[in-house]
Biopython code that builds the backbone (N, CA, C, O; Angstrom):
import numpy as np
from Bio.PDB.StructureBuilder import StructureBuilder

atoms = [
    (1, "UNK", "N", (0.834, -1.182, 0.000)),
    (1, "UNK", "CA", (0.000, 0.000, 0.000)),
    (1, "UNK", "C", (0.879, 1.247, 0.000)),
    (1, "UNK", "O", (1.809, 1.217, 0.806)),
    (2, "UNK", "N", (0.735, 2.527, -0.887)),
    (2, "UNK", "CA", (1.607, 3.223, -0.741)),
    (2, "UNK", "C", (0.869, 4.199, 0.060)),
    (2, "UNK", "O", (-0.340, 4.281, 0.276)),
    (3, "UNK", "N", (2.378, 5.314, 0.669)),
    (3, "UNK", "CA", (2.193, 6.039, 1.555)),
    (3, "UNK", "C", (1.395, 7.564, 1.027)),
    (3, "UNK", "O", (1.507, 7.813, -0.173)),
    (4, "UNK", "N", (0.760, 8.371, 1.726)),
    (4, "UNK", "CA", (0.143, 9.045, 1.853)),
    (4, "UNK", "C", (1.267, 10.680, 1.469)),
    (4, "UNK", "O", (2.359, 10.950, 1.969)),
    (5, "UNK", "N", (0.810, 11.140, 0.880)),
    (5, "UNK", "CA", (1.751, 12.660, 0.299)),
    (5, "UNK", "C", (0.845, 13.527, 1.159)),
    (5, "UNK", "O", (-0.376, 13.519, 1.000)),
    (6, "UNK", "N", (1.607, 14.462, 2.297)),
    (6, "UNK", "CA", (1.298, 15.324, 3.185)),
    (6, "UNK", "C", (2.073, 16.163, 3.178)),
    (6, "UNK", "O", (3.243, 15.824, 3.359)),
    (7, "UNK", "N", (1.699, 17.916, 2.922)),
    (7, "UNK", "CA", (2.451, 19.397, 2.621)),
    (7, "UNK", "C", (2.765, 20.370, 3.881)),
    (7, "UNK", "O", (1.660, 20.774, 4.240)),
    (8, "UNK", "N", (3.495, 20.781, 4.492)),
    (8, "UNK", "CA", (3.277, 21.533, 5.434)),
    (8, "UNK", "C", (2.979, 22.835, 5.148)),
    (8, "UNK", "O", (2.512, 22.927, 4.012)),
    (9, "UNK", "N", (3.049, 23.721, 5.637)),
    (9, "UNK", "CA", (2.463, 24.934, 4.903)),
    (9, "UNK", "C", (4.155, 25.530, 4.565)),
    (9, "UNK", "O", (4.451, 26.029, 3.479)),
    (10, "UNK", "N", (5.059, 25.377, 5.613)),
    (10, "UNK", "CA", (6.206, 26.113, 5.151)),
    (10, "UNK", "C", (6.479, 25.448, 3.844)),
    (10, "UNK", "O", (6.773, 26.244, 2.953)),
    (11, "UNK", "N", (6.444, 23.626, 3.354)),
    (11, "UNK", "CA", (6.091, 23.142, 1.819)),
    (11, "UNK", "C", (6.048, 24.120, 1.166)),
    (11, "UNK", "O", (6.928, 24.840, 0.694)),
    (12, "UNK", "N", (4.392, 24.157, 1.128)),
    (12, "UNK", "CA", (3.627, 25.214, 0.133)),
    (12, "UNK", "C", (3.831, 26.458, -0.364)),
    (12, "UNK", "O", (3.486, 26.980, -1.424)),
    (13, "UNK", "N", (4.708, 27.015, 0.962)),
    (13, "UNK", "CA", (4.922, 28.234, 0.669)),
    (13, "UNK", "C", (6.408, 28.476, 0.051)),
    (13, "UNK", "O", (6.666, 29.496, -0.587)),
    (14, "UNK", "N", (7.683, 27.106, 0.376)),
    (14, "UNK", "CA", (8.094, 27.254, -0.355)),
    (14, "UNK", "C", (8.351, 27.299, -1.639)),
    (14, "UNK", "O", (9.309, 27.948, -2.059)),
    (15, "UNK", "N", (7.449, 26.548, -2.524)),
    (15, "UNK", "CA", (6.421, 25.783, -3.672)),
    (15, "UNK", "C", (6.302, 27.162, -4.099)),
    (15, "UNK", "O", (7.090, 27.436, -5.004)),
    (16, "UNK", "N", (5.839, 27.751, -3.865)),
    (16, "UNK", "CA", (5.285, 28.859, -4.474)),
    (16, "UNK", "C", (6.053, 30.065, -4.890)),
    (16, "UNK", "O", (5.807, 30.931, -5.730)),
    (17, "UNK", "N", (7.681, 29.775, -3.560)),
    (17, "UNK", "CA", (8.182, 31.115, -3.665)),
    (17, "UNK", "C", (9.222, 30.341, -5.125)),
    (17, "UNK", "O", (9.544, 31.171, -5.975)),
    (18, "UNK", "N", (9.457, 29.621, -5.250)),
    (18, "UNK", "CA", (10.281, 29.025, -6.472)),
    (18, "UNK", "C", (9.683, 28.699, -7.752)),
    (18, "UNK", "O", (10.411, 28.569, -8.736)),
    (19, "UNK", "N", (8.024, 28.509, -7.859)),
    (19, "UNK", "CA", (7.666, 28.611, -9.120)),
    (19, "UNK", "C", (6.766, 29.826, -9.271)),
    (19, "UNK", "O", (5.831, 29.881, -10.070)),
    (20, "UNK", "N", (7.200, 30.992, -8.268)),
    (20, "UNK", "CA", (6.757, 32.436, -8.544)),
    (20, "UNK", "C", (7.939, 33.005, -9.407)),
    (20, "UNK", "O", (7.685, 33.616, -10.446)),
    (21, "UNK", "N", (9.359, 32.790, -8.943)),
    (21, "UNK", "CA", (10.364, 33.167, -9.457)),
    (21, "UNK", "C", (10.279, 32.549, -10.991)),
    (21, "UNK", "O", (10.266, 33.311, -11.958)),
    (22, "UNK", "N", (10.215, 30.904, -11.161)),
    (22, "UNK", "CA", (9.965, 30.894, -12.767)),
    (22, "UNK", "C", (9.176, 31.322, -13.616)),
    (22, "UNK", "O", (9.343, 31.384, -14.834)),
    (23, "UNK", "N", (8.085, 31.703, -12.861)),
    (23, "UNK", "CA", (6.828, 32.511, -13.631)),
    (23, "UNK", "C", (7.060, 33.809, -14.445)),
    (23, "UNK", "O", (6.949, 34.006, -15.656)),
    (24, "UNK", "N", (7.476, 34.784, -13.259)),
    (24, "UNK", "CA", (8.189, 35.746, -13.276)),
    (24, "UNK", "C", (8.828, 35.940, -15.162)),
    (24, "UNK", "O", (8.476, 36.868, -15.890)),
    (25, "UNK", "N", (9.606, 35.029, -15.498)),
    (25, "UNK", "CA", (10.350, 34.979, -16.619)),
    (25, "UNK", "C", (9.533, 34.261, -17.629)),
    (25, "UNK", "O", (9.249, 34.731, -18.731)),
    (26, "UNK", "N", (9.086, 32.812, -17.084)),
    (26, "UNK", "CA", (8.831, 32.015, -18.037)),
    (26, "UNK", "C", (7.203, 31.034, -17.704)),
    (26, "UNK", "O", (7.039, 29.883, -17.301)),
    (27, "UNK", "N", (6.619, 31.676, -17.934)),
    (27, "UNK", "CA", (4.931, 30.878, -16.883)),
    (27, "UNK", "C", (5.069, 29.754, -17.533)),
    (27, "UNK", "O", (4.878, 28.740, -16.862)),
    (28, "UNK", "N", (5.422, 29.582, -18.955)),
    (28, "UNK", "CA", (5.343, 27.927, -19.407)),
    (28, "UNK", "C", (5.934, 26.869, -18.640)),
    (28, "UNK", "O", (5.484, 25.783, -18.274)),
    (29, "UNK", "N", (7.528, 27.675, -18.411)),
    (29, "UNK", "CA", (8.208, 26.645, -17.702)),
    (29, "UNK", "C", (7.998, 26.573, -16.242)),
    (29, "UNK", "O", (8.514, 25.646, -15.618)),
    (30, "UNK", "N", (7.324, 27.421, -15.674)),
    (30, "UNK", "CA", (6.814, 27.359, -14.349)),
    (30, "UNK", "C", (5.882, 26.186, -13.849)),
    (30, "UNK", "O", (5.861, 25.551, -12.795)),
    (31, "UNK", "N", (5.150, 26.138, -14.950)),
    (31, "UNK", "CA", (4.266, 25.067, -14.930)),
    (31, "UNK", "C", (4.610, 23.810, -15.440)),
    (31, "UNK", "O", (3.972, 22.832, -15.050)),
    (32, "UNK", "N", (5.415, 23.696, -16.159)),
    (32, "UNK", "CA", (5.929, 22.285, -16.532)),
    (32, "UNK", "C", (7.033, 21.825, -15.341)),
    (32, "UNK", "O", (7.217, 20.667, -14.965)),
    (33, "UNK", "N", (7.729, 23.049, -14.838)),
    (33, "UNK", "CA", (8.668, 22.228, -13.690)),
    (33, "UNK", "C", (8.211, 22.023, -12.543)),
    (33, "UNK", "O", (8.817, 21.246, -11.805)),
    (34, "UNK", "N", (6.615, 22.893, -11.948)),
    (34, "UNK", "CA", (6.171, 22.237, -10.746)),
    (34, "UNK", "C", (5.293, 21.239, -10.814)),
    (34, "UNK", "O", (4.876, 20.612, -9.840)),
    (35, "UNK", "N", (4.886, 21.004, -12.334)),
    (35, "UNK", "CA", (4.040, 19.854, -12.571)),
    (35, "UNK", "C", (5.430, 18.536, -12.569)),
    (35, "UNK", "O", (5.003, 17.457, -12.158)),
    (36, "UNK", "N", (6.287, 18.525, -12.791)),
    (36, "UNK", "CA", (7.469, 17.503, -12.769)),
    (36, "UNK", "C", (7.890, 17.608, -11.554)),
    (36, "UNK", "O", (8.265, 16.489, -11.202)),
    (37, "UNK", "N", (8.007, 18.262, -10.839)),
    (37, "UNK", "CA", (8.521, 18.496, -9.324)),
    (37, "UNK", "C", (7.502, 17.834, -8.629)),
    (37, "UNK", "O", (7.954, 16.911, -7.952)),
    (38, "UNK", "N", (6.070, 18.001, -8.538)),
    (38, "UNK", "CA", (5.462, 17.319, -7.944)),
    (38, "UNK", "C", (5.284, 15.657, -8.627)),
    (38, "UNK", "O", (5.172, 14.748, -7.804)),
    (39, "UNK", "N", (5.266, 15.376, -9.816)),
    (39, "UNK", "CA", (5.755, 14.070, -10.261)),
    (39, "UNK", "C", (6.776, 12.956, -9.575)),
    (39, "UNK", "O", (6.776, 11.729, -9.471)),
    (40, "UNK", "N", (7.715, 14.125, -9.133)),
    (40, "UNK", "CA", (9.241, 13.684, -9.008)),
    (40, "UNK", "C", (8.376, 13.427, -7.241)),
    (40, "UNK", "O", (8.305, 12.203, -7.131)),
    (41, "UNK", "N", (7.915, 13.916, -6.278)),
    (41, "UNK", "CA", (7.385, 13.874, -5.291)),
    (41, "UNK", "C", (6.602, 12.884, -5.178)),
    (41, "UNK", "O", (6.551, 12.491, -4.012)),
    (42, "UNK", "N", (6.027, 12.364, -5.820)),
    (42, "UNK", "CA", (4.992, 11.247, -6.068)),
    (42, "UNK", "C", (5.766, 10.139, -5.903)),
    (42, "UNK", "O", (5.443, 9.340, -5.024)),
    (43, "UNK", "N", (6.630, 9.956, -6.511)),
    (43, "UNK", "CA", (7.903, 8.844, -6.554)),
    (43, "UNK", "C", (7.801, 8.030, -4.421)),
    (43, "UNK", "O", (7.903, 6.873, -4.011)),
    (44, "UNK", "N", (7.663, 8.825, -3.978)),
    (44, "UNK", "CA", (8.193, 8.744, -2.608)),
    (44, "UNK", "C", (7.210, 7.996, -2.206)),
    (44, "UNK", "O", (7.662, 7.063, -1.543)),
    (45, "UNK", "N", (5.501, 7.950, -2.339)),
    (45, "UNK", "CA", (4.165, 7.498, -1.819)),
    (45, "UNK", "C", (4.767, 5.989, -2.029)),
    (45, "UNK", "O", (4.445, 5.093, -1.248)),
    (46, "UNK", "N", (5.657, 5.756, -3.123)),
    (46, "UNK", "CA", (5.433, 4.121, -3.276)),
    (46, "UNK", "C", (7.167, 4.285, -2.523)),
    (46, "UNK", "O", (7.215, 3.679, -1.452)),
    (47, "UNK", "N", (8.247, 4.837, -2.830)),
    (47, "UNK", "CA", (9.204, 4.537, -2.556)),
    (47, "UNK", "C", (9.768, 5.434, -1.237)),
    (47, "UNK", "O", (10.771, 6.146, -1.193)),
    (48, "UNK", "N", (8.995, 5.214, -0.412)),
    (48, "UNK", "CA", (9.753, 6.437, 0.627)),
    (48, "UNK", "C", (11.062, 6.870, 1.159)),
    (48, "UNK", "O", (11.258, 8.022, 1.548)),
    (49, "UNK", "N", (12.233, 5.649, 1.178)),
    (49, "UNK", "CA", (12.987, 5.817, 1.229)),
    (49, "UNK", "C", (14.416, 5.934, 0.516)),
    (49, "UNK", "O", (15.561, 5.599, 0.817)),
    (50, "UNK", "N", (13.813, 6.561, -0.557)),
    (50, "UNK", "CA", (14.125, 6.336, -1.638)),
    (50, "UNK", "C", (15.507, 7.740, -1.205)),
    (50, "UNK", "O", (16.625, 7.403, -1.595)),
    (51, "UNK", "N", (15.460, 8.955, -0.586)),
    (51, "UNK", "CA", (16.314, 9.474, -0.333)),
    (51, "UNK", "C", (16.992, 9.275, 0.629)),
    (51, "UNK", "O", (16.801, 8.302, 1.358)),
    (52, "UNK", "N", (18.079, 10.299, 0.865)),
    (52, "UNK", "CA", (19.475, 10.398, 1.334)),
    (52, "UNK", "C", (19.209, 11.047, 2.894)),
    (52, "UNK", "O", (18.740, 12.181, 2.990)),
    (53, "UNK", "N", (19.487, 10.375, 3.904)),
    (53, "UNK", "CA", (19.320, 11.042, 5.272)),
    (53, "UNK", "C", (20.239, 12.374, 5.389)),
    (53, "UNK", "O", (21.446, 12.339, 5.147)),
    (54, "UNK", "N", (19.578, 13.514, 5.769)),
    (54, "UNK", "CA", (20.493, 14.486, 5.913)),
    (54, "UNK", "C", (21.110, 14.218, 7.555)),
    (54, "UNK", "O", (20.600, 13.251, 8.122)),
    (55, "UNK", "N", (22.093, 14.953, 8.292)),
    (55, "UNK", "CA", (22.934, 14.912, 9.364)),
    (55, "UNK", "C", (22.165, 15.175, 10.189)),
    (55, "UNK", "O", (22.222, 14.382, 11.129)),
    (56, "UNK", "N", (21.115, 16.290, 10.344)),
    (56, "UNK", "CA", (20.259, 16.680, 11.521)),
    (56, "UNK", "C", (19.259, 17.622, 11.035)),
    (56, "UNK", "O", (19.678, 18.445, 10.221)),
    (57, "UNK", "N", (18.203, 17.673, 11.311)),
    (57, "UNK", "CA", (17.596, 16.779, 12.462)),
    (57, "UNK", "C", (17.542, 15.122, 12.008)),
    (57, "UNK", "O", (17.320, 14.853, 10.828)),
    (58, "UNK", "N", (17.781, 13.916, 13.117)),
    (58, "UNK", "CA", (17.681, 12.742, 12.749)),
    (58, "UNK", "C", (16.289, 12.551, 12.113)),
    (58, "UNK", "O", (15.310, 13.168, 12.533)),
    (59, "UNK", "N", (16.232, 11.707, 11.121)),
    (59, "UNK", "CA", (14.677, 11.290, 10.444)),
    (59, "UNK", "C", (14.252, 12.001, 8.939)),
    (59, "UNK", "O", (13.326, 11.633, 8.216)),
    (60, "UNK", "N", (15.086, 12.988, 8.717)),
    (60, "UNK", "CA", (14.905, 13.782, 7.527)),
    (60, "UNK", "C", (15.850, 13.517, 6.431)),
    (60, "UNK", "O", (17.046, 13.787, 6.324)),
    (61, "UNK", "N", (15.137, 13.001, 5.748)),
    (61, "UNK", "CA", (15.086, 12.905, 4.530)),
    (61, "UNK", "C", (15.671, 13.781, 3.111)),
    (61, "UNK", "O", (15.591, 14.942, 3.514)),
    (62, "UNK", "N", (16.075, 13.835, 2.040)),
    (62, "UNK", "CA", (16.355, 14.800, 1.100)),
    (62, "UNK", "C", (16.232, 14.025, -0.413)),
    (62, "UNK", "O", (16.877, 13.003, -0.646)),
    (63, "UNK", "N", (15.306, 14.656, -1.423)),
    (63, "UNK", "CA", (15.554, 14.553, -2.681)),
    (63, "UNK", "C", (16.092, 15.686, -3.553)),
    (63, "UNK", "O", (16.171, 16.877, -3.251)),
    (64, "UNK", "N", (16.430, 15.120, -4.634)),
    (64, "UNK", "CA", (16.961, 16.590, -5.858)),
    (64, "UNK", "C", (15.644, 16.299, -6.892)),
    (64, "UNK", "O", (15.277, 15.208, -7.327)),
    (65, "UNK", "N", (15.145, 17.440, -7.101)),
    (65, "UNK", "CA", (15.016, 17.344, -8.509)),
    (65, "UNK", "C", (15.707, 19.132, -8.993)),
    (65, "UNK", "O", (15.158, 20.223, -8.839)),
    (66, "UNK", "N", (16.659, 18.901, -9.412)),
    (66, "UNK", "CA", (17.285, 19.807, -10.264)),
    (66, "UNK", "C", (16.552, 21.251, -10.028)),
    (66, "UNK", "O", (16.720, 20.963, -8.843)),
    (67, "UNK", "N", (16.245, 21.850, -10.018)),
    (67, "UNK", "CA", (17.475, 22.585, -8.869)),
    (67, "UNK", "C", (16.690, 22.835, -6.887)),
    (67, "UNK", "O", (17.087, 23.508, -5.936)),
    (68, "UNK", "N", (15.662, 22.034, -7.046)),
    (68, "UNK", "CA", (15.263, 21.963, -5.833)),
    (68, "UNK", "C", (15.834, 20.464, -4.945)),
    (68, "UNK", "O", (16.027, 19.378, -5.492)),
    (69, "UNK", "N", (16.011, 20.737, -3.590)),
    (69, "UNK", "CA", (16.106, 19.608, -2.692)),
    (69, "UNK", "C", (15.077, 19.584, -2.351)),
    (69, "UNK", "O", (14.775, 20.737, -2.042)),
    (70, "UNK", "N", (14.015, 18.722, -2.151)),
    (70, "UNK", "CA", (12.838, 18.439, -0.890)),
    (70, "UNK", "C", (13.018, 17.482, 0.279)),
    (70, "UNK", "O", (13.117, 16.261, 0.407)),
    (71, "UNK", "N", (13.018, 18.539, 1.076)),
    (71, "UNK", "CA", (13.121, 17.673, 2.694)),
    (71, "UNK", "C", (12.024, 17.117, 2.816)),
    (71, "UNK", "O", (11.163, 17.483, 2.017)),
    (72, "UNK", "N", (11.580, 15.870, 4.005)),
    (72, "UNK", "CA", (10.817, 15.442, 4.006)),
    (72, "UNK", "C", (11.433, 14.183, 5.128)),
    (72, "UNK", "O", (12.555, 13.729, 5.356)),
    (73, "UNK", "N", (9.882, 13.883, 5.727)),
    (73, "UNK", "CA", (10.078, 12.839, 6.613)),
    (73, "UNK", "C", (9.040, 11.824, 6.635)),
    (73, "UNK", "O", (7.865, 12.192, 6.629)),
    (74, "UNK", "N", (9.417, 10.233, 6.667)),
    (74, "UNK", "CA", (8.582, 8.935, 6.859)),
    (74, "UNK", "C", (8.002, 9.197, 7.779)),
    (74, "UNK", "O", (8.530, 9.993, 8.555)),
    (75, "UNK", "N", (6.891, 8.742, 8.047)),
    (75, "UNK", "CA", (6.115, 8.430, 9.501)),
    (75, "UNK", "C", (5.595, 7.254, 8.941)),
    (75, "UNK", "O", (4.975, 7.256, 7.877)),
    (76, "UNK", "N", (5.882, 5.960, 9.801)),
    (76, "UNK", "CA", (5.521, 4.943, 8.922)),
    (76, "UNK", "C", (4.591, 4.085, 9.882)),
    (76, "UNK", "O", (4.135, 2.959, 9.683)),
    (77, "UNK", "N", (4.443, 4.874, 10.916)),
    (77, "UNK", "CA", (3.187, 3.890, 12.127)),
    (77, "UNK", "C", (1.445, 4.551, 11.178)),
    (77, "UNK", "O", (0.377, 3.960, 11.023)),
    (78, "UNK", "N", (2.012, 6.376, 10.611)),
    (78, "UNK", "CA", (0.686, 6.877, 10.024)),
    (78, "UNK", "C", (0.731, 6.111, 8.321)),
    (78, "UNK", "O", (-0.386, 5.840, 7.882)),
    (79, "UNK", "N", (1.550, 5.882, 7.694)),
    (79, "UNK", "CA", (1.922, 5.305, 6.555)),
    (79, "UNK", "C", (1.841, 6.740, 5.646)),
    (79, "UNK", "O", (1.218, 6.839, 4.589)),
    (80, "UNK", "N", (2.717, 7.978, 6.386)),
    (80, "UNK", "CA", (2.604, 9.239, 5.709)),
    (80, "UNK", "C", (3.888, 9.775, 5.220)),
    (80, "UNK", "O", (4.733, 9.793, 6.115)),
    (81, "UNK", "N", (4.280, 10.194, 4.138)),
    (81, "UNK", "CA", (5.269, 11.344, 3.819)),
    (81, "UNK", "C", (4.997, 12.506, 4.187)),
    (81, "UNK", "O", (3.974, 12.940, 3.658)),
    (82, "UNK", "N", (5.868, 13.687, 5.388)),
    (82, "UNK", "CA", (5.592, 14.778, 5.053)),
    (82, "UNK", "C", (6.366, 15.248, 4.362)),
    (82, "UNK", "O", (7.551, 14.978, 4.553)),
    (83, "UNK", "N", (5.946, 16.209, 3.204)),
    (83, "UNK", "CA", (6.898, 17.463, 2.616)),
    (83, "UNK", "C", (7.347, 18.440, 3.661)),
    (83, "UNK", "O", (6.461, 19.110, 4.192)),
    (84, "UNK", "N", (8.628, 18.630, 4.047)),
    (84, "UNK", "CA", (8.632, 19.502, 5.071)),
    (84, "UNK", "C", (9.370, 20.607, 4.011)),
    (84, "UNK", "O", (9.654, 21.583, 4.705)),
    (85, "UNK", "N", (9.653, 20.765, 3.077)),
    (85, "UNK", "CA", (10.238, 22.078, 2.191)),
    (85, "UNK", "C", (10.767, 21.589, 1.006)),
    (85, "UNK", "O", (11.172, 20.439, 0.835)),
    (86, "UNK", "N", (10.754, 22.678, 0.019)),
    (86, "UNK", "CA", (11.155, 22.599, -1.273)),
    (86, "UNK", "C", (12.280, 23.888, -1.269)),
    (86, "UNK", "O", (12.078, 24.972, -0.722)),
    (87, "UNK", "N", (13.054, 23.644, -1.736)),
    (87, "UNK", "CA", (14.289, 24.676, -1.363)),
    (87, "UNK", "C", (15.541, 24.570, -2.419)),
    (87, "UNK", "O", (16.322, 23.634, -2.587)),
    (88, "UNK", "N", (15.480, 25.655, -2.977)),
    (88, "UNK", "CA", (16.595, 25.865, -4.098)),
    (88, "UNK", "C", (18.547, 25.899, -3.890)),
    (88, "UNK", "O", (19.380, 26.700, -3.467)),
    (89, "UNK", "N", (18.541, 25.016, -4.266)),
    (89, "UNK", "CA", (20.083, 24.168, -3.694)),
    (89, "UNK", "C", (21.217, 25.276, -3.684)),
    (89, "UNK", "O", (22.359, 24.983, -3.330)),
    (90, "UNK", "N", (20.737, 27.047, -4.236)),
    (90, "UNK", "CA", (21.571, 27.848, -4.283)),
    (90, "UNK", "C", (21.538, 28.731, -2.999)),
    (90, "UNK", "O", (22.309, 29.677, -2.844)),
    (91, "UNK", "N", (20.451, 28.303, -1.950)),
    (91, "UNK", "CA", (20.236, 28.505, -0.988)),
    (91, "UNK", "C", (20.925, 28.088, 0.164)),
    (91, "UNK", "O", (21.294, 26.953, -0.136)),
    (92, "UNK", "N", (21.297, 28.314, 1.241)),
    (92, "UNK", "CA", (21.830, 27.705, 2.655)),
    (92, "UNK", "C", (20.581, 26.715, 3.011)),
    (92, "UNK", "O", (19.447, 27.070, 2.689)),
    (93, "UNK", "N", (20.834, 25.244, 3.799)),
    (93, "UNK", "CA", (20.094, 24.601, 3.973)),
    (93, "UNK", "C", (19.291, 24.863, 5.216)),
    (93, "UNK", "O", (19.898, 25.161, 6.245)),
    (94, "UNK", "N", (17.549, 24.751, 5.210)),
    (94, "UNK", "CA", (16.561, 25.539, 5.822)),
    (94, "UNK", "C", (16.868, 24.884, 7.511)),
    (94, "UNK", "O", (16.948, 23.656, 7.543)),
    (95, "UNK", "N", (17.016, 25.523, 8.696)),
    (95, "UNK", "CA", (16.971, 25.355, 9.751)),
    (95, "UNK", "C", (15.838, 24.118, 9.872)),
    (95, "UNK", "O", (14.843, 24.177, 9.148)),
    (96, "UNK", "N", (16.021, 22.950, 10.842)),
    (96, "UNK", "CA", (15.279, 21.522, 11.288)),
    (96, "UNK", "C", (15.410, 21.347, 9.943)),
    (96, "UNK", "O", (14.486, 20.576, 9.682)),
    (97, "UNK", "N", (16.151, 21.655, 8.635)),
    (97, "UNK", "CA", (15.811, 20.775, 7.569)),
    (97, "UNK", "C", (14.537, 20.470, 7.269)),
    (97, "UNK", "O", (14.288, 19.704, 6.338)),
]
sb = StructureBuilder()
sb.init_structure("model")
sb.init_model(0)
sb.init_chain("A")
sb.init_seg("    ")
for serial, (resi, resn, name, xyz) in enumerate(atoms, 1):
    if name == "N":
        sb.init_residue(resn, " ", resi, " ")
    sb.init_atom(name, np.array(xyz, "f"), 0.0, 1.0, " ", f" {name:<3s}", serial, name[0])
structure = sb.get_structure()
């Protein structure tokens, strides 16, 4: 059974501040890379551990999709992924990851 895709709001809001910036220039590609970004996110419902443990906080998680990392953590007693951020790798990495 795959796991459940859950957004936090800091998620969302990072979501937004990175395909506001592609908009900005290019709305086509804004929409084709958060429609693939969330694709690339989907991956996790069946494969959750499919990423790389970051150092701290213990339990967190990290994917790439070019040029975003998404943090994120298993909860596997709820059978849930949270998105805990989407964050542009030219960035310093977000405090609790």
């Amino acid at each position: 059974m795959a796991f459940k895709i859950v957004y936090t709001e800091n998620a969302l809001a990072d979501l937004e501040a990175v395909l506001d910036y592609i908009l900005a220039d290019n709305p086509a590609a804004a929409f084709r890379f958060g429609d693939d970004l969330l694709n690339h996110v989907e991956l996790l419902a069946v494969f959750p551990h499919i990423g790389s443990l970051v150092k701290r906080p213990a339990g967190i998680r990290k994917i790439l999709h070019t040029p975003v990392r998404v943090y994120y953590q298993v909860h596997e007693d709820r059978r849930c992924i949270e998105i805990l951020h989407f964050w542009h790798v030219a960035r310093q990495e977000p405090d609790g990851a």
